[in-house]
C-alpha positions as YAML, in Angstrom:
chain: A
units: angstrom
residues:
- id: 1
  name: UNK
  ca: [204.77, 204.24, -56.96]
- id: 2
  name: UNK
  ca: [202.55, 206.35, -58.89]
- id: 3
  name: UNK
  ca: [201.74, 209.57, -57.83]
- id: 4
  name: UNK
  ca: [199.35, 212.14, -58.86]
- id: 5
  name: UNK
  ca: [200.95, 214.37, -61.33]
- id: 6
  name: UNK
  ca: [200.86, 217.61, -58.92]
- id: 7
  name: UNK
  ca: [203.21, 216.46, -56.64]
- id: 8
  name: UNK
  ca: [205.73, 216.98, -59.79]
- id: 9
  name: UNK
  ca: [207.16, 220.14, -61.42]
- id: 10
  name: UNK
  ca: [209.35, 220.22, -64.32]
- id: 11
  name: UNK
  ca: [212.89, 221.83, -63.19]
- id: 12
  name: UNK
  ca: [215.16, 222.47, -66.01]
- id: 13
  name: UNK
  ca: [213.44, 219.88, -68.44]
- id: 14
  name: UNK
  ca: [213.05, 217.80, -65.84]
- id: 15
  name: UNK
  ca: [210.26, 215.91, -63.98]
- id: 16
  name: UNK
  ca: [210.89, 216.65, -59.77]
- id: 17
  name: UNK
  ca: [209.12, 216.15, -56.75]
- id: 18
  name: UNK
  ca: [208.03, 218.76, -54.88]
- id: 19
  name: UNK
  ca: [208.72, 217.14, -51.66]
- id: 20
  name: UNK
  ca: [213.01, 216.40, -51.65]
- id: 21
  name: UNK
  ca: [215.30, 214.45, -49.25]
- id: 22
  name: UNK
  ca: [217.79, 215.81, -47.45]
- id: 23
  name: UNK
  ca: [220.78, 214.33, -45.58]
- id: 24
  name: UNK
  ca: [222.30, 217.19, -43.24]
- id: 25
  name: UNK
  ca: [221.66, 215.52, -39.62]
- id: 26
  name: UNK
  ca: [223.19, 212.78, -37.94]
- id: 27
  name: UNK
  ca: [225.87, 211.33, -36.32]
- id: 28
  name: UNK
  ca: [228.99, 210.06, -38.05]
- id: 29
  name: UNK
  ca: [228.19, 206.27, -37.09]
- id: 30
  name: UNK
  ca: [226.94, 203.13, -39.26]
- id: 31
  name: UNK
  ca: [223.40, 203.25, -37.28]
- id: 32
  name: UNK
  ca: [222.84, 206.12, -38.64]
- id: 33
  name: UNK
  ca: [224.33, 205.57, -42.21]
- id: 34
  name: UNK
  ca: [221.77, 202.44, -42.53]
- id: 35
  name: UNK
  ca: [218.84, 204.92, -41.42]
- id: 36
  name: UNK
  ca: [219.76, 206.92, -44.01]
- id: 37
  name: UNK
  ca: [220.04, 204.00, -46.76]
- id: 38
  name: UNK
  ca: [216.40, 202.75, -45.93]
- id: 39
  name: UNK
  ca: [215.15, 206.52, -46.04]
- id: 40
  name: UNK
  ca: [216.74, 207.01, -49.60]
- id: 41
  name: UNK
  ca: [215.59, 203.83, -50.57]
- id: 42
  name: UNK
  ca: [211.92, 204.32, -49.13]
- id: 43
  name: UNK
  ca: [211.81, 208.02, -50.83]
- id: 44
  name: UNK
  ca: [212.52, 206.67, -54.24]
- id: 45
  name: UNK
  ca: [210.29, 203.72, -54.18]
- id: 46
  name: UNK
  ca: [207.83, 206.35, -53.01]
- id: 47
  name: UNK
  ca: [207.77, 208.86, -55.85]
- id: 48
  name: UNK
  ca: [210.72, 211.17, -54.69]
- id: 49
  name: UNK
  ca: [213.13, 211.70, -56.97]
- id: 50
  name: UNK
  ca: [215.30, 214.53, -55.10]
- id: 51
  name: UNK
  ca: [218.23, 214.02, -53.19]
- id: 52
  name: UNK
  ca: [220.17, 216.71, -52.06]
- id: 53
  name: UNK
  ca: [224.24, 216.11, -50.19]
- id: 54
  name: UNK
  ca: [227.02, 217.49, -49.47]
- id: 55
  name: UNK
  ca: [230.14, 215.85, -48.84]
- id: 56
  name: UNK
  ca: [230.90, 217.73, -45.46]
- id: 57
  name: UNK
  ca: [227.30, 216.28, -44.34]
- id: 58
  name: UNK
  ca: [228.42, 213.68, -41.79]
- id: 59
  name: UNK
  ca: [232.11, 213.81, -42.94]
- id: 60
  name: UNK
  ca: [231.56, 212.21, -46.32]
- id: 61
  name: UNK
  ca: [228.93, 209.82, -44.93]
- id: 62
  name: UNK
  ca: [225.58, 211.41, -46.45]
- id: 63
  name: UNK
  ca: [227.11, 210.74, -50.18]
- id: 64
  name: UNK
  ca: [228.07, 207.03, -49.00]
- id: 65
  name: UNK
  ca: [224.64, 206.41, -47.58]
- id: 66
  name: UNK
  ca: [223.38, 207.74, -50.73]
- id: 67
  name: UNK
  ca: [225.72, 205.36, -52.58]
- id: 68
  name: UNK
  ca: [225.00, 202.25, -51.10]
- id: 69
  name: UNK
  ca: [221.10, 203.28, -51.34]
- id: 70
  name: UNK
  ca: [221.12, 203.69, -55.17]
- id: 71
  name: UNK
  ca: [223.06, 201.09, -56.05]
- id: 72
  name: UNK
  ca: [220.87, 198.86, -58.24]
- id: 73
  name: UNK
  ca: [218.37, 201.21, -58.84]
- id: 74
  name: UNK
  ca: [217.51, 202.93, -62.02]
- id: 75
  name: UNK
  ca: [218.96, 206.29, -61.56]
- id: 76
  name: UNK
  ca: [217.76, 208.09, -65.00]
- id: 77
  name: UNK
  ca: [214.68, 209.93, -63.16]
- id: 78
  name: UNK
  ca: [216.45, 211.53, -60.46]
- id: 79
  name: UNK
  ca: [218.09, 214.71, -59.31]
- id: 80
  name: UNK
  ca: [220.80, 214.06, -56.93]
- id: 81
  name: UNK
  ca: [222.80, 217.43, -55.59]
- id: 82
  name: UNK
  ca: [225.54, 217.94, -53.65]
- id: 83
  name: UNK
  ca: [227.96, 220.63, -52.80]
- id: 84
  name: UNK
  ca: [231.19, 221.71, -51.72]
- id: 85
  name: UNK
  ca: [233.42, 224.53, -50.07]
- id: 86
  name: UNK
  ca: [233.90, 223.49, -46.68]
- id: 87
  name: UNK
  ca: [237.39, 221.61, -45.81]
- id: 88
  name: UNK
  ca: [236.18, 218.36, -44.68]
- id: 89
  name: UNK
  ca: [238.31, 215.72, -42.56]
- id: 90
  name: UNK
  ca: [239.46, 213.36, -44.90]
- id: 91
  name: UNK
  ca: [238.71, 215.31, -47.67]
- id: 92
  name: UNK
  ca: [240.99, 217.98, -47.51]
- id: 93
  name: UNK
  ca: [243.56, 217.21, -51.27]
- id: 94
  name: UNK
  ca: [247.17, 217.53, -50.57]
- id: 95
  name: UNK
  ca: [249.29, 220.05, -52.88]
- id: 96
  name: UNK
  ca: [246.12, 221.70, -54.67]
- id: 97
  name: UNK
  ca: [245.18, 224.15, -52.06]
- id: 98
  name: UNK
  ca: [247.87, 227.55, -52.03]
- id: 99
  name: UNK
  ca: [248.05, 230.46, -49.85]
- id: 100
  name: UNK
  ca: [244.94, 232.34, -49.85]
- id: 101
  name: UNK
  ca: [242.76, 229.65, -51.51]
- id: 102
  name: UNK
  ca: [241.03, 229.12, -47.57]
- id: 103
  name: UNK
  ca: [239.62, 231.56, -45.65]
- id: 104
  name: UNK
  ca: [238.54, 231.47, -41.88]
- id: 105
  name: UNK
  ca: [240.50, 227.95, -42.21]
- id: 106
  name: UNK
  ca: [237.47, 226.33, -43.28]
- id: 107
  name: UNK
  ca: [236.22, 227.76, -46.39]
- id: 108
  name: UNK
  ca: [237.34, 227.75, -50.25]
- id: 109
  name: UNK
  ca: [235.84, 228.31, -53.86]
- id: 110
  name: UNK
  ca: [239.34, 227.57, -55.37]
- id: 111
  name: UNK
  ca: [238.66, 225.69, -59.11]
- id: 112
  name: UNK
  ca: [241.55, 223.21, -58.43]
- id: 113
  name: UNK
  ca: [239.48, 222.27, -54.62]
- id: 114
  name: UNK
  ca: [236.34, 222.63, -56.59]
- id: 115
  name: UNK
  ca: [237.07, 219.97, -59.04]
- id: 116
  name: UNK
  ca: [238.56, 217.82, -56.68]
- id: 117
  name: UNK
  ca: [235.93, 217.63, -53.96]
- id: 118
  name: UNK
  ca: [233.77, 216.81, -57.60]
- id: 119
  name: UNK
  ca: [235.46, 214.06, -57.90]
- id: 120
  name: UNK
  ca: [235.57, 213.04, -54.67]
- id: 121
  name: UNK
  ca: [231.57, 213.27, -54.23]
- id: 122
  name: UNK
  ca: [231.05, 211.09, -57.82]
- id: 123
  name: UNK
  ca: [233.08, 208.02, -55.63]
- id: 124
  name: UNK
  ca: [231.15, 208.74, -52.89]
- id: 125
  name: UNK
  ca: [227.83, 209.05, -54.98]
- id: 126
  name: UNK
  ca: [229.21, 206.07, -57.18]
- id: 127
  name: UNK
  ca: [227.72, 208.85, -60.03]
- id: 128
  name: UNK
  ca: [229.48, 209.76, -63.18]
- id: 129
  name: UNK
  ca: [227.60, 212.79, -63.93]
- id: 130
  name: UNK
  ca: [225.96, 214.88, -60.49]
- id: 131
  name: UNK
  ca: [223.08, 216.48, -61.55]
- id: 132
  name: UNK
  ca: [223.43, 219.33, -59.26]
- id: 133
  name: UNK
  ca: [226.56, 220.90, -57.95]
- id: 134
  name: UNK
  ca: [226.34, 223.65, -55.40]
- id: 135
  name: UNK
  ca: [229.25, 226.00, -54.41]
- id: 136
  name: UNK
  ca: [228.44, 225.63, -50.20]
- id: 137
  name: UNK
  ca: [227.77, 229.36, -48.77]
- id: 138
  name: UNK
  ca: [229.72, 231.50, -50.68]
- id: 139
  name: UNK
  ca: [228.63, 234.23, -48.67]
- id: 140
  name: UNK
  ca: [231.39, 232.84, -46.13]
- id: 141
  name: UNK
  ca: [233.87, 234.35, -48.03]
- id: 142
  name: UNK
  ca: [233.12, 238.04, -48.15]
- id: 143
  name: UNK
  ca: [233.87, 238.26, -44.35]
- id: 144
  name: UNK
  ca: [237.68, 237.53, -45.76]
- id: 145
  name: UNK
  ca: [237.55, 239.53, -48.88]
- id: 146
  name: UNK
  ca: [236.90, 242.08, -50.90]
- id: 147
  name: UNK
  ca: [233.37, 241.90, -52.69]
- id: 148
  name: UNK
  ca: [235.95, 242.37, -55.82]
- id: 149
  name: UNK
  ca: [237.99, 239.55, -55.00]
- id: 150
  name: UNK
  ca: [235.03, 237.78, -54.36]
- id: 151
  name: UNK
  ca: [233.27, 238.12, -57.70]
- id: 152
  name: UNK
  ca: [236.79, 237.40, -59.16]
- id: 153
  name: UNK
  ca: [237.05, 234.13, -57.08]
- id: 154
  name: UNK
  ca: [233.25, 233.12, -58.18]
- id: 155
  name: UNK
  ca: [234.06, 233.76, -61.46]
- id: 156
  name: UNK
  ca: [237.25, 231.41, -61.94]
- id: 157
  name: UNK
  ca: [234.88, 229.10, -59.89]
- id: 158
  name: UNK
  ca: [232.18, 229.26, -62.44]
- id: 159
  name: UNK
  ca: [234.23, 229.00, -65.47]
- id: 160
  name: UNK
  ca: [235.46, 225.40, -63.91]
- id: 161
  name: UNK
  ca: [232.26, 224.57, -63.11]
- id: 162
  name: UNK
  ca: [231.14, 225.07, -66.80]
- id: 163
  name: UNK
  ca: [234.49, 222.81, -68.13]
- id: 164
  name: UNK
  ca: [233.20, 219.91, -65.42]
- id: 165
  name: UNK
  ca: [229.74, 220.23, -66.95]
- id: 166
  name: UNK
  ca: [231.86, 219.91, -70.46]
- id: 167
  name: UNK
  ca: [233.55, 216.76, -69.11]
- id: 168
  name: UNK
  ca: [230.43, 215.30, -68.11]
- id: 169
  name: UNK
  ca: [231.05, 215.24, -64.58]
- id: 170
  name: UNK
  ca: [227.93, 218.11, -62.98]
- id: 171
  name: UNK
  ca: [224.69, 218.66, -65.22]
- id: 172
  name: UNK
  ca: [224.42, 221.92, -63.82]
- id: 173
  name: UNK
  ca: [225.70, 224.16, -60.94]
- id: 174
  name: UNK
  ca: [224.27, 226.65, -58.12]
- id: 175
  name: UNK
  ca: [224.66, 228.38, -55.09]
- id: 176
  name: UNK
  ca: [223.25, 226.69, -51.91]
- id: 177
  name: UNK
  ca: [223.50, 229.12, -49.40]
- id: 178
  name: UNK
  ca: [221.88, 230.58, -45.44]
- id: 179
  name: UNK
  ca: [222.66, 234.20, -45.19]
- id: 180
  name: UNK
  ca: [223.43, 234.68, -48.85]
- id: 181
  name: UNK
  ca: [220.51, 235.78, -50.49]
- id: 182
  name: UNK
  ca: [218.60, 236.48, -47.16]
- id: 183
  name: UNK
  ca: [220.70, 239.26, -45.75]
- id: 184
  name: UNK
  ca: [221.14, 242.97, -46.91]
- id: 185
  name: UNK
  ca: [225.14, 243.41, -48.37]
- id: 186
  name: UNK
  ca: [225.49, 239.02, -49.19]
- id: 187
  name: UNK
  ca: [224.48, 237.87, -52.49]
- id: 188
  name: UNK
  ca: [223.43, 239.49, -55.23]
- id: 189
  name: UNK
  ca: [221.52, 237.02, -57.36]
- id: 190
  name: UNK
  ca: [221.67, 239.66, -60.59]
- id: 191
  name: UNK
  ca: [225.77, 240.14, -60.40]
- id: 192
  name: UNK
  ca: [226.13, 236.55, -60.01]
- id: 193
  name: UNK
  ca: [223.94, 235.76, -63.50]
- id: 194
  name: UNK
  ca: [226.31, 238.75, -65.01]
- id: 195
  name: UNK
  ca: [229.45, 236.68, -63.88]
- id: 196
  name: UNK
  ca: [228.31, 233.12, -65.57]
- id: 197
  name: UNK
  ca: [227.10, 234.43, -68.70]
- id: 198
  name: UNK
  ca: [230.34, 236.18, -69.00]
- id: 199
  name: UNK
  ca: [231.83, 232.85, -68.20]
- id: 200
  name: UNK
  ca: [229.44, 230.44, -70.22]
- id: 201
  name: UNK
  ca: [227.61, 232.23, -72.37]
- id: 202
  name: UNK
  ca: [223.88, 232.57, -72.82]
- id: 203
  name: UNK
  ca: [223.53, 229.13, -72.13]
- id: 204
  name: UNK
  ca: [225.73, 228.73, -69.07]
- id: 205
  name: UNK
  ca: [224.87, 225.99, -66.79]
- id: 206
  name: UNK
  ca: [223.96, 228.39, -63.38]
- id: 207
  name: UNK
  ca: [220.32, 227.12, -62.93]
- id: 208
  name: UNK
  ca: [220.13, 226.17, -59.49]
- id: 209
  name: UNK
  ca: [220.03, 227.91, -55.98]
- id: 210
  name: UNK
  ca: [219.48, 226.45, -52.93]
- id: 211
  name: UNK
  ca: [217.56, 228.63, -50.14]
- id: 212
  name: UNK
  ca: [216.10, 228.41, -46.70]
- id: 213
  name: UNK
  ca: [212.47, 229.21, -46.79]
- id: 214
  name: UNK
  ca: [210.06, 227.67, -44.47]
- id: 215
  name: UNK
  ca: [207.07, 229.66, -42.02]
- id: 216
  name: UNK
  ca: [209.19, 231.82, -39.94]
- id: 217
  name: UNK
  ca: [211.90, 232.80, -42.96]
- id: 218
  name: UNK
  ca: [209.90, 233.68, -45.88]
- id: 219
  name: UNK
  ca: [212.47, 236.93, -46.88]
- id: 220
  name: UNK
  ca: [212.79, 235.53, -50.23]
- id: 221
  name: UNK
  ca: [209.25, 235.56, -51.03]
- id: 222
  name: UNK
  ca: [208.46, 239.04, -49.04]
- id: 223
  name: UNK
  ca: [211.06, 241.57, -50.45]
- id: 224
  name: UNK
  ca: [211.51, 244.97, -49.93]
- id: 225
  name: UNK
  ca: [208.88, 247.74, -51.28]
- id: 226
  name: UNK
  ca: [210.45, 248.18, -54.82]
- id: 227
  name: UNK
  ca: [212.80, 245.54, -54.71]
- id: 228
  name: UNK
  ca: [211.85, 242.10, -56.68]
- id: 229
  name: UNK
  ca: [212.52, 239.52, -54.29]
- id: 230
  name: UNK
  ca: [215.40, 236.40, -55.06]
- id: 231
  name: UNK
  ca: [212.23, 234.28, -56.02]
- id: 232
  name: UNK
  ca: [211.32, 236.46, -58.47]
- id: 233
  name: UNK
  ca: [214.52, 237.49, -59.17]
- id: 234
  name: UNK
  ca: [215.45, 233.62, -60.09]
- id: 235
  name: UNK
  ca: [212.34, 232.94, -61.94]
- id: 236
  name: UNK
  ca: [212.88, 235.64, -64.16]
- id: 237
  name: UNK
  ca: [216.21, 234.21, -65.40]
- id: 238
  name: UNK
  ca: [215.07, 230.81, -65.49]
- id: 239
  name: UNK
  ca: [216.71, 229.53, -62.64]
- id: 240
  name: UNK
  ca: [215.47, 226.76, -60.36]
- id: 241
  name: UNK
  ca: [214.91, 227.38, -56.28]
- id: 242
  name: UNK
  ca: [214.85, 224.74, -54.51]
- id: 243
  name: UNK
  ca: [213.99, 225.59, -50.56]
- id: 244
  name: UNK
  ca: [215.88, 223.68, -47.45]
- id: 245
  name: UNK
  ca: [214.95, 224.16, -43.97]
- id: 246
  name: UNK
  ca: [211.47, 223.48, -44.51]
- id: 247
  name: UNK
  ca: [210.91, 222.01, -41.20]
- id: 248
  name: UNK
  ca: [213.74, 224.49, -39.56]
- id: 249
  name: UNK
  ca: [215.17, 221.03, -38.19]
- id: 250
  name: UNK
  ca: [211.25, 220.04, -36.42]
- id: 251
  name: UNK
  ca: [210.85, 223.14, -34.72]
- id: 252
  name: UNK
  ca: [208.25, 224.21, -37.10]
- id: 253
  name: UNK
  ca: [206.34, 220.95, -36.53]
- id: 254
  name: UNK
  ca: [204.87, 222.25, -32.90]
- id: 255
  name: UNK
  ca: [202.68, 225.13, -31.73]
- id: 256
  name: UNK
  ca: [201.54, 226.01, -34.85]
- id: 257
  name: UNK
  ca: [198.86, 228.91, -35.11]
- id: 258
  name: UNK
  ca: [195.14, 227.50, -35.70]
- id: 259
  name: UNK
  ca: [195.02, 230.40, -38.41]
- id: 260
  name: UNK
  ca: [197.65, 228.97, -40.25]
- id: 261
  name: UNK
  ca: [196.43, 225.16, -39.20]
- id: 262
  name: UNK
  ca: [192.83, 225.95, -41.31]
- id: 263
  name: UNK
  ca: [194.36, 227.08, -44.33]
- id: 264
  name: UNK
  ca: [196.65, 224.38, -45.09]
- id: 265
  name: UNK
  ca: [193.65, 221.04, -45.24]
- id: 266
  name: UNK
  ca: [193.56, 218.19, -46.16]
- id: 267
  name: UNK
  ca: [196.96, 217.39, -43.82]
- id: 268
  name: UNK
  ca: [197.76, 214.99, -40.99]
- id: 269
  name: UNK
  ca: [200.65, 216.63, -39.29]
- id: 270
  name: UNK
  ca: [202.13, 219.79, -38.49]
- id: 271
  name: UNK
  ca: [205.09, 218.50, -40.68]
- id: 272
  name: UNK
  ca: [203.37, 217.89, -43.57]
- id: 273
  name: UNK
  ca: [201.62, 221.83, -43.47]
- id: 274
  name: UNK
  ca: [205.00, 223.04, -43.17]
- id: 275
  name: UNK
  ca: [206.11, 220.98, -46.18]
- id: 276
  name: UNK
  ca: [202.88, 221.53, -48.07]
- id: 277
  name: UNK
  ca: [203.28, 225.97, -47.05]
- id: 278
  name: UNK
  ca: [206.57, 225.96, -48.70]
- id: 279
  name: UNK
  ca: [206.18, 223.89, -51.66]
- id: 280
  name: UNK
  ca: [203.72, 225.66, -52.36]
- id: 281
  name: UNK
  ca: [205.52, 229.13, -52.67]
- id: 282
  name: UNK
  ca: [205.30, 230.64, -55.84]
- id: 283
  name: UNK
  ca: [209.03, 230.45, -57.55]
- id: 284
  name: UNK
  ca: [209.80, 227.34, -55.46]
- id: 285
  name: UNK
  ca: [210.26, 223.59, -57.04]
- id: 286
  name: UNK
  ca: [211.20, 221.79, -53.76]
- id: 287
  name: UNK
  ca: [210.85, 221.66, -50.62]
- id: 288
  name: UNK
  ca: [213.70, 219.60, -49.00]
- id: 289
  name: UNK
  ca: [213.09, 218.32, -45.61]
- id: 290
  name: UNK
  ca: [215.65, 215.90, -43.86]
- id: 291
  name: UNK
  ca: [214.82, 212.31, -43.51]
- id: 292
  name: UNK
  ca: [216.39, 210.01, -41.64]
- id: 293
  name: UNK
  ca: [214.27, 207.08, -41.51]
- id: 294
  name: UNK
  ca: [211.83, 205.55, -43.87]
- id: 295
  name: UNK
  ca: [209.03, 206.56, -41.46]
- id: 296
  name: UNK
  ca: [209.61, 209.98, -41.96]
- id: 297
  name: UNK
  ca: [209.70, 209.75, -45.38]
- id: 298
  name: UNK
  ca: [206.15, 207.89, -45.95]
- id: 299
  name: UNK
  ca: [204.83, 210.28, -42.66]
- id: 300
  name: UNK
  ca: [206.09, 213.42, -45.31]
- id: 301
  name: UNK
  ca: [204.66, 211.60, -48.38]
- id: 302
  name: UNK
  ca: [201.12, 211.90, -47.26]
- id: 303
  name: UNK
  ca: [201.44, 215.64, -48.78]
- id: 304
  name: UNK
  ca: [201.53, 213.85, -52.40]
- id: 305
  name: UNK
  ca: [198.07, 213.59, -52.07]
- id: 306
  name: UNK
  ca: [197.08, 217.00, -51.54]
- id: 307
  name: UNK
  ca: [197.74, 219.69, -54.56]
- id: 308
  name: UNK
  ca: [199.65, 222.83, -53.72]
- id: 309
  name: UNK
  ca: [197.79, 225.34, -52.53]
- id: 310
  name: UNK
  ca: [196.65, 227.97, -55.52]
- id: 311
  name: UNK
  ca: [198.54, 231.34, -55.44]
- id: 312
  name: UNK
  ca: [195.12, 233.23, -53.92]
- id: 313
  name: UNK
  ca: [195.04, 230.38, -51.10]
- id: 314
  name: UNK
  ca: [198.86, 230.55, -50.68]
- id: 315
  name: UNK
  ca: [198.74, 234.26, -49.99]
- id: 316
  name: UNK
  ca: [195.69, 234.06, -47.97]
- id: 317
  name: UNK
  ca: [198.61, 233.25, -45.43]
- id: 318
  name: UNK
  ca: [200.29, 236.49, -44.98]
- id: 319
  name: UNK
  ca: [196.97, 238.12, -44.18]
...
């Protein structure tokens, strides 16, 4: 379907939507997998052309879904993501994980897991190359270790990442992440671009991070007096954001101030001013919502018509 050019950005050299698709909710059944198939398959013939994963989504079954929904289709014009770092049933390697690798007995950034779980979302994806790959809240780990040990672990963890990118197996890599870049003492977005360029080099392949941003968590955006924000911070340094949570799974979709209702027009629903506030945030590419159904998908598509607010009408909101 063609789409009026606005609804795109370019990302990294690429052409994206600025609406995504994501795949976090769900049971772990086959209804549910074949919702998901149609919605993929409904958001591609539609103009999207982001998919975002992760292969502890539904035990494995997002990247199936995914799987079974792309195959056929021509695959050159979209940006399918995924991450890892949570032990998933069935997922879980034998003999690559040693003592310490896991913390809370759930987490790990280990490069041997890393690589692994890789290949293990490529079968899933039925994808040679991913286009993103995103270590799953790192954050997790510094309630285990030391914020040395940490930047140690993310930096064996990056320098793998940048040998898979080598091998053809990621494009690029990221952090998708909740607290991380939210939260005072988490993630500092400036120490982690220190740690891949001493990995990779100038032209290391960190160019993606993955945030929650939506109407009632905009801390990314609204930083501290003096302090550039991780929006800023990210465009600065050329790397993408891509925003989950958009709808804050539907609660965002009710009650939502007249005030804010009159300067988001030209919209139908509640959803789609939700989708439409936060793709619309300066330093933002995407705005992922989770779509489980192709009705929800052409219900969120009706933002394609309507161009992103400018950055005077955006921040007409905060007044």
């Amino acid at each position: 379907m063609m789409l009026p050019t606005h609804f795109y950005r370019t990302a990294q050299g690429r052409r994206v939507s600025t609406l995504g698709l994501g795949t976090y909710l769900g049971g772990a059944d086959d209804e549910t997998d074949s919702r998901y198939t149609e919605a993929v398959r409904a958001a591609v013939a539609g103009g999207i052309n982001v998919i975002d994963t992760a292969i502890n989504y539904r035990h494995q079954r997002s990247e199936r879904s995914i799987g079974s929904a792309l195959r056929g289709l021509e695959r050159s014009g979209l940006l399918v993501c995924t991450k890892a770092g949570f032990l998933t049933p069935g997922a879980v390697p034998e003999g690559v994980l040693r003592d310490g690798d896991v913390v809370g007995r759930m987490h790990s950034m280990a490069p041997d897991f890393l690589a692994d779980q890789i290949d293990r979302s490529r079968a899933n994806l039925g994808m040679d190359t991913i286009d993103v790959f995103y270590l799953h809240n790192p954050e997790t780990q510094l309630g285990f270790v030391s914020r040395d040990e940490f930047h140690a672990r993310i930096g064996a963890a990056f320098a793998r990442l940048e040998q898979l990118v080598a091998a053809g197996k990621i494009g690029w890599y990221g952090t998708a992440t909740w607290d991380g870049y939210r939260k005072a003492g988490k993630l500092d977005l400036n120490t982690l671009l220190e740690i891949a360029n001493r990995e990779g080099g100038p032209e290391h392949h960190f160019r993606f991070i993955q945030i929650p941003f939506n109407l009632g968590m905009v801390e990314s955006f609204v930083s501290q007096p003096g302090r550039p924000g991780v929006l800023e911070i990210s465009a600065a340094a050329g790397v993408t954001a891509i925003a989950s949570a958009t709808l804050m799974q539907a609660s965002l979709t009710s009650d939502m101030p007249e005030g804010v209702i009159e300067r988001l027009p030209g919209l139908a629903t509640n959803a789609q001013r939700a989708i439409q506030f936060t793709r619309s945030t300066p330093g933002i590419a995407v705005a992922l919502v989770g779509m489980s159904g192709a009705a929800h998908v052409v219900e969120n598509l009706g933002i394609a018509q309507v161009p992103p607010l400018t950055r005077d009408e955006y921040m007409r909101l905060y007044q």
